[in-house]
C-alpha positions as CSV (number, residue, x, y, z in Angstrom):
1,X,3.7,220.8,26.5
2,X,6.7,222.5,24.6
3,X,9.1,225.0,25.6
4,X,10.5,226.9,22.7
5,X,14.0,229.1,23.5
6,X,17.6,229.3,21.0
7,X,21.1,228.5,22.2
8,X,23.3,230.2,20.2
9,X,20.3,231.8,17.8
10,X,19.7,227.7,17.0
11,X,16.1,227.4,18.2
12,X,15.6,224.8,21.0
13,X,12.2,223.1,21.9
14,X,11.7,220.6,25.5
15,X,8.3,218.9,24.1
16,X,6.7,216.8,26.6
17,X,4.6,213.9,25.7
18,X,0.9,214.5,27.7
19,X,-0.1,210.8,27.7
20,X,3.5,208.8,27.3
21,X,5.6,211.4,29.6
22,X,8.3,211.4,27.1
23,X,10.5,214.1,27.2
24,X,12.7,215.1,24.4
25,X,14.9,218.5,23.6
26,X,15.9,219.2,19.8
27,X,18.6,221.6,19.3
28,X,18.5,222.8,15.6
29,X,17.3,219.4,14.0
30,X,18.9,216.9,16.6
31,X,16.6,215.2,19.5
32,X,17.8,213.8,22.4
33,X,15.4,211.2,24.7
34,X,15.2,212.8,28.3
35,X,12.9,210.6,30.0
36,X,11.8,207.7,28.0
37,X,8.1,206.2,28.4
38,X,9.4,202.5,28.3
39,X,11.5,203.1,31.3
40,X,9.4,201.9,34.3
41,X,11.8,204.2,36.8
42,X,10.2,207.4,35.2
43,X,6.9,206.2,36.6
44,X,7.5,205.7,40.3
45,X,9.3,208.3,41.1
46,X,8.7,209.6,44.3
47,X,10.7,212.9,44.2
48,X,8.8,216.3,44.0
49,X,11.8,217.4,41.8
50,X,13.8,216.0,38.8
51,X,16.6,217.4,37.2
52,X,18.7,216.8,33.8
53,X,21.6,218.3,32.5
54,X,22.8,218.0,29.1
55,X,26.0,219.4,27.2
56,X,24.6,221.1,23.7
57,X,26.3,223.4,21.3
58,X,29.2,223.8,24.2
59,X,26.7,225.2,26.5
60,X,25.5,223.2,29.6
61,X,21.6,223.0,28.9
62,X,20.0,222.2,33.0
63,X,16.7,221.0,32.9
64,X,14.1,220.9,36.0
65,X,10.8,219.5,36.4
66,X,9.0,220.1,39.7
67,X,5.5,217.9,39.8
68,X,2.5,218.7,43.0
69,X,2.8,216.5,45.4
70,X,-0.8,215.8,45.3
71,X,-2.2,213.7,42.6
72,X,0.4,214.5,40.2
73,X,-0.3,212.5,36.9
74,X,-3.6,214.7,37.0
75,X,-2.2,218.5,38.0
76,X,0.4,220.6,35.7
77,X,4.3,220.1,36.5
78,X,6.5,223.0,36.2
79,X,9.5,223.0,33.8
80,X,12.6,225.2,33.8
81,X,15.1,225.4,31.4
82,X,18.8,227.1,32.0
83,X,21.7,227.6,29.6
84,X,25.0,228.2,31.2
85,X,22.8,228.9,34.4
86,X,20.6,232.0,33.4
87,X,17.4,231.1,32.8
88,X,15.5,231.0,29.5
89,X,12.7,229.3,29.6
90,X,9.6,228.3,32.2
91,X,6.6,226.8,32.0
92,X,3.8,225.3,33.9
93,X,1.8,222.5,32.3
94,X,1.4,219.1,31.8
């Protein structure tokens, strides 16, 4: 999965692993680890509801992943991405 959006006219992507779950966001040539495969917390989590936020380009970047509650490794999670609170980016997928 990959969200594409710009802060600042810099283009922005969230990419999302499909098998590893890594999560990663690169701001104009510069990627920073989210949620890291080789941590074993990201895979027992038992909240419907994750958030991250991260300070890029002097903008507060707020990043939320909702996941089903029902068999969730196997059914899309929803992302949203926020800059400065307004929202810029959604997507459901997995």
């Amino acid at each position: 999965m990959q969200l594409t959006f710009s802060i600042d006219g810099k283009p922005a992507v969230l990419n999302r692993h499909w098998f590893s779950g890594r999560l990663a966001l690169d701001i104009g040539g510069k990627t920073t680890t989210i949620q890291s495969p080789w941590n074993p917390l990201n895979w027992f989590s038992t909240q419907l509801t994750q958030a991250w936020t991260i300070e890029a380009l002097d903008h507060r970047v707020f990043i939320e992943k909702t996941r089903p509650f029902f068999l969730p490794a196997l059914r899309p999670q929803t992302y949203r991405v926020k800059v400065d609170g307004e929202l810029v980016a959604e997507q459901t997928g997995y």
